[in-house]
C-alpha atoms as one frame of an Amber mdcrd trajectory, in Angstrom:
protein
  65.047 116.097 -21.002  64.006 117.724 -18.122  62.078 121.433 -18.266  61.732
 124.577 -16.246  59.579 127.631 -15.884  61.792 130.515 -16.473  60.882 134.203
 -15.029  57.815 135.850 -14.930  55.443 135.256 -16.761  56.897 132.059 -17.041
  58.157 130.728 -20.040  59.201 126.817 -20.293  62.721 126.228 -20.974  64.885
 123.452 -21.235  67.137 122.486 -18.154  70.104 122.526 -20.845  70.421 125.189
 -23.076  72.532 124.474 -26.083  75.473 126.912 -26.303  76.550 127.782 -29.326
  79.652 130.176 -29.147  82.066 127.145 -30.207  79.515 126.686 -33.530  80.163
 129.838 -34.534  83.916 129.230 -34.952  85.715 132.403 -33.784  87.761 131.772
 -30.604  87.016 127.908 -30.606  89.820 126.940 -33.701  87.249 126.856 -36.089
  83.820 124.842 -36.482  82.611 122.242 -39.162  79.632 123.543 -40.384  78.024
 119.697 -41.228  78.416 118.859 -37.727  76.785 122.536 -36.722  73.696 121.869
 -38.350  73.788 118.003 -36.754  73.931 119.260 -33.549  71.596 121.843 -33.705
  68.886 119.357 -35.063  70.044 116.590 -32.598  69.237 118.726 -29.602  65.685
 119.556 -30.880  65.135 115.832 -31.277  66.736 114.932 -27.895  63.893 117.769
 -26.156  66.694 120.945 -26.046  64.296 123.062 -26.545  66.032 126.385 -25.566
  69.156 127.475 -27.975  71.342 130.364 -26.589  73.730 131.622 -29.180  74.635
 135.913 -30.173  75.854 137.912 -32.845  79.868 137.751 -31.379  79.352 133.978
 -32.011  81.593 134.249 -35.062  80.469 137.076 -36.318  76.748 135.916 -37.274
  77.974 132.430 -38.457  76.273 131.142 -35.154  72.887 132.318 -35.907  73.062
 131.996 -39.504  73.381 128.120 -38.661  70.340 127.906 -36.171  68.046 129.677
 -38.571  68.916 126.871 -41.418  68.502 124.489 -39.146  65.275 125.332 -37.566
  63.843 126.211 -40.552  60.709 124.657 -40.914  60.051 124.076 -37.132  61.005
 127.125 -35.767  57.791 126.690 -32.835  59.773 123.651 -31.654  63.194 125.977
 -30.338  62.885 128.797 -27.396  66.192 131.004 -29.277  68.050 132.979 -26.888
  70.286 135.660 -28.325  71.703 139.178 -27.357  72.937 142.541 -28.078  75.386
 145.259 -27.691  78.742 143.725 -28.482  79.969 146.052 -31.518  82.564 143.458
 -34.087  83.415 145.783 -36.478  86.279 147.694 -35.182  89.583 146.140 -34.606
  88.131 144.307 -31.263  84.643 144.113 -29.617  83.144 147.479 -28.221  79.743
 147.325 -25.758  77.367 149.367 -27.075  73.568 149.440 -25.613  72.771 152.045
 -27.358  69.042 152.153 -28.761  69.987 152.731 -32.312  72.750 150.273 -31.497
  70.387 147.646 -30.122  67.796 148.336 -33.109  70.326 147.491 -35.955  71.480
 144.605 -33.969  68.509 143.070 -33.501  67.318 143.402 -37.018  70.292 141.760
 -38.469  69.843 138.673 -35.822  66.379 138.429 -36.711  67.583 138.243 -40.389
  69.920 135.512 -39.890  67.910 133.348 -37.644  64.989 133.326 -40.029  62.528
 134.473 -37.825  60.397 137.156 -36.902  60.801 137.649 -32.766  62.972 136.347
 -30.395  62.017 134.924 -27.451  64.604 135.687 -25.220  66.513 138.559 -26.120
  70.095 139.777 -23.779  72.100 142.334 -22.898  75.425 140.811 -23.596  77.735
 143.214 -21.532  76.994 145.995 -19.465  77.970 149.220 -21.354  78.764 151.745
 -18.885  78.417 154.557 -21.264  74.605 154.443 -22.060  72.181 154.837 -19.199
  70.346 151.590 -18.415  67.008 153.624 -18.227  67.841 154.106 -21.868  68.596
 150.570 -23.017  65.428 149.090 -21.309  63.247 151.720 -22.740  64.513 150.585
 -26.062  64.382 146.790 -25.419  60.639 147.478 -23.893  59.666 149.675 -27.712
  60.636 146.053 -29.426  58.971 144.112 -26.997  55.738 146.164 -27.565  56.463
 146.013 -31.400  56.511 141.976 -31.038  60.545 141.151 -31.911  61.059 140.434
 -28.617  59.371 138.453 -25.934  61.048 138.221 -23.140  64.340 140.284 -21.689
  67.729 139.083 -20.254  70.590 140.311 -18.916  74.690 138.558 -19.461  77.529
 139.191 -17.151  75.805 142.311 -15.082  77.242 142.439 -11.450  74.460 142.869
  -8.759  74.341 146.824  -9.257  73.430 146.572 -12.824  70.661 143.664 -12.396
  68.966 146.282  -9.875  69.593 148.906 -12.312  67.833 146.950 -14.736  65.190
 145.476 -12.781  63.737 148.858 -11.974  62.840 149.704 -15.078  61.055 146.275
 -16.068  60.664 142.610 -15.158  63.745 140.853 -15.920  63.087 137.355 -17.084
  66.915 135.808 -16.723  70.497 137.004 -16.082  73.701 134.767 -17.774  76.326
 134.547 -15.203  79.558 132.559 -15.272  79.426 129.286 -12.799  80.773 126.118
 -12.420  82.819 124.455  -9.834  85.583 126.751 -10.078  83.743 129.985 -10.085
  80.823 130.867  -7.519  80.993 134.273  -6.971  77.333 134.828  -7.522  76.306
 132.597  -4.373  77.069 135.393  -2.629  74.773 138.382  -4.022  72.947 137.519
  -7.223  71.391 134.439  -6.629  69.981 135.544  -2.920  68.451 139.037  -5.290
  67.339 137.008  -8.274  65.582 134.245  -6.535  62.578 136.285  -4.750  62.632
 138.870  -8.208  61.677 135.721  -9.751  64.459 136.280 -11.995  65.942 133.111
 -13.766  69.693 132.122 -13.981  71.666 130.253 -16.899  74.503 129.576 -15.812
  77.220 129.146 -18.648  80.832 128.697 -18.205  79.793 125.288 -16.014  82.588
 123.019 -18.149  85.285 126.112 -17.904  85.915 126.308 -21.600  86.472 122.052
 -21.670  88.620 122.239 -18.339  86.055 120.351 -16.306  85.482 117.834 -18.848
  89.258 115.695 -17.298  90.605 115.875 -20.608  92.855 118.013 -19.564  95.723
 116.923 -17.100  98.145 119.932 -17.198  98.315 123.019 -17.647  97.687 124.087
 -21.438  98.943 126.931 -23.520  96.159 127.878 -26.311  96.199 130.234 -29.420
  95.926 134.151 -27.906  92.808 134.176 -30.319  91.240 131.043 -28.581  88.432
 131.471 -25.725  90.185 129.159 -23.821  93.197 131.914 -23.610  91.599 135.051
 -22.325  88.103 133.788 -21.281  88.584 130.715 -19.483  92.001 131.914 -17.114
  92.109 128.542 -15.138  94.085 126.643 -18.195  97.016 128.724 -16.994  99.905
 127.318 -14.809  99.418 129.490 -11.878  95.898 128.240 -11.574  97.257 124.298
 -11.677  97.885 124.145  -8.539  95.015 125.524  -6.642  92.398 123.736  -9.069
  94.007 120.485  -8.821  91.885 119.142  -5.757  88.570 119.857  -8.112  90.307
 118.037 -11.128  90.843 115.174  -8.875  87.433 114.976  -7.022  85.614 115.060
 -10.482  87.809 112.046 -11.905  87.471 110.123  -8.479  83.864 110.578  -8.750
  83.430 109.418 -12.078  85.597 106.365 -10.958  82.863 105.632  -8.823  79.637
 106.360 -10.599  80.823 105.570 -14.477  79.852 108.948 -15.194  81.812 111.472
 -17.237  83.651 114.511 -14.965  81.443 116.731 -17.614  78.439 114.966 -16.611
  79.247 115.233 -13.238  80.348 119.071 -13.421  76.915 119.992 -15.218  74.421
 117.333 -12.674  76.346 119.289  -9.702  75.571 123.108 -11.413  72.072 121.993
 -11.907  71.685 121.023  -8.435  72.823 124.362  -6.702  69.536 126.643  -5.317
  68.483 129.227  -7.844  69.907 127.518 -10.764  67.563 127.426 -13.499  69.146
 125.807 -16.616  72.668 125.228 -17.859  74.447 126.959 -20.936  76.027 123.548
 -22.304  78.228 124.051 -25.407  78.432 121.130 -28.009  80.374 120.562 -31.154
  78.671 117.633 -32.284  75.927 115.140 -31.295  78.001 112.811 -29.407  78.868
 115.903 -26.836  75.435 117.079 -26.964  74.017 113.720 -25.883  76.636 113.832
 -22.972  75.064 117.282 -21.763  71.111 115.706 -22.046  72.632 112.223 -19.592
  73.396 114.626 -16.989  69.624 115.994 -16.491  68.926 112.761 -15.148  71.981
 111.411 -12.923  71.246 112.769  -9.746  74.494 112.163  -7.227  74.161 110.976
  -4.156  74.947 113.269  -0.885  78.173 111.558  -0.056  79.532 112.508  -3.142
  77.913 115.660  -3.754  79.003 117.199  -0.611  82.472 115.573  -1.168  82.328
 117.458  -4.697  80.971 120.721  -3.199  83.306 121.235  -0.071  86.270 120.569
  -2.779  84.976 123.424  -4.409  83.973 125.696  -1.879  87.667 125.859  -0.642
  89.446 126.017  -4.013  86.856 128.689  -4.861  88.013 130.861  -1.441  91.860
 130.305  -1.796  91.326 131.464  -5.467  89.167 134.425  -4.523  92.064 135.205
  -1.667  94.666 135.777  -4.369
């Protein structure tokens, strides 16, 4: 494994992050809790330092699971959660609300055995509280000691300014992979002299990335890869195709796995700090750690990031 400095002050992270939001169960079909725990402990032994995981992630089940399985050695994991997604109504509701925030974090720090997080998130923005608000409150627990360290998820370039003038950000979570680049264009050029980090999740596209998939695939309305991860649909096929085909001709070539491949190429990209990298079991996990250290060469890396660039702008042109 292969590690970072994150933000400022720096803090070292892993250059995969293990994701966790299939663990928890909700939205993924389900999760074997044996395997959970196996994967959890395999990453700490394979050098995955940093875990990213959140409340949403089956309703607590996520972090429930880290904290038994870092019990013990919890100075060996760099735990990543976040805040202000509301799952007790009838769906999720964003709420970065202090008193929101407060009984949030409380209840993660109960389940993940521990007394502070290092890096705690905004999950969503929440256009309803002011931002000044929500960092004053994240700042109070900082102070206090639950938190060291303060993150951002899924804020467009507006909010991350927002945000970053009321404190030093340490990271923002966006969505990229080979399909989706939209923050080449804004939040990478902003984050990268603000010394702000990026993990970039989403790189696999919910498994689509991964060439097990060879047409287009109709999923559970409750499963992630139905309303979070759109390009499974059939009016995608078409226009993703040329990606789907340079990953599996590329893996021809080098022997390695289009996942590899999809994560080594993410890595790569300026600005990128780490990669979110979901795993189900060891065997995937161990997949995710191989592509720290396969570097590809430029033929095939350009080849790979032209594809890209030009599926990306006919999708964008839609």
């Amino acid at each position: 494994m292969k590690y970072i400095k994150a933000g400022w002050p720096p803090i070292e992270v892993s250059r995969i992050i293990l994701g966790t939001w299939a663990i928890g169960g909700s939205n993924w079909g389900g999760s074997d809790e044996k395997d959970a725990i196996a994967t959890i402990e395999a990453a700490i032994e394979a050098g995955v330092t940093t875990i990213d995981t959140a409340p949403a992630y089956g309703n607590g089940r996520a972090e429930e699971l880290i904290g038994r399985a870092l019990k013990g050695r919890r100075n060996k994991a760099v735990i990543a959660t976040k805040c202000g997604l509301n799952m007790e109504g009838k769906k999720p509701e964003r709420d970065l609300s202090p008193a929101f925030i407060e009984k949030d974090l409380n209840n993660s720090l109960r389940r993940l055995q521990t007394d502070y997080i290092d890096i705690y998130q905004c999950h969503w923005p929440d256009e309803n509280t002011p931002i000044e608000e929500t960092m004053a409150a994240l700042l109070k627990f900082k102070e206090a000691g639950k938190i060291k360290y303060i993150g951002v998820c899924n804020f467009n370039l507006s909010q991350i300014r927002g945000a970053a003038r009321c404190l030093q950000l340490l990271s923002i979570q966006p969505h990229y992979s080979l399909l989706e680049r939209t923050i080449e264009k804004e939040e990478i050029p902003f984050c990268i002299p603000q010394k702000i980090s990026v993990f970039a999740y989403g790189t696999l596209e919910g498994g689509l990335l991964s060439g097990k998939y060879t047409e287009p695939t109709v999923f559970e309305k409750s499963d992630a890869r139905s309303f979070f991860y759109k390009f499974f649909k059939k009016e995608y096929w078409d226009d993703i195709t040329p990606v789907l085909d340079e990953l599996r001709a590329v893996s021809e070539k080098t022997g390695m796995k289009p996942a590899q491949l999809a994560v080594s190429w993410v890595l790569a990209m300026p600005g990128i700090t780490s990669v979110i990298a979901g795993a189900r079991n060891p065997e995937q996990l161990h997949d995710h750690v191989k592509a720290v250290d396969f570097i590809l060469r430029m033929a095939e890396g350009m080849r790979l990031h032209h594809t890209s660039k030009r599926v990306c702008e006919n999708l964008s042109a839609k």
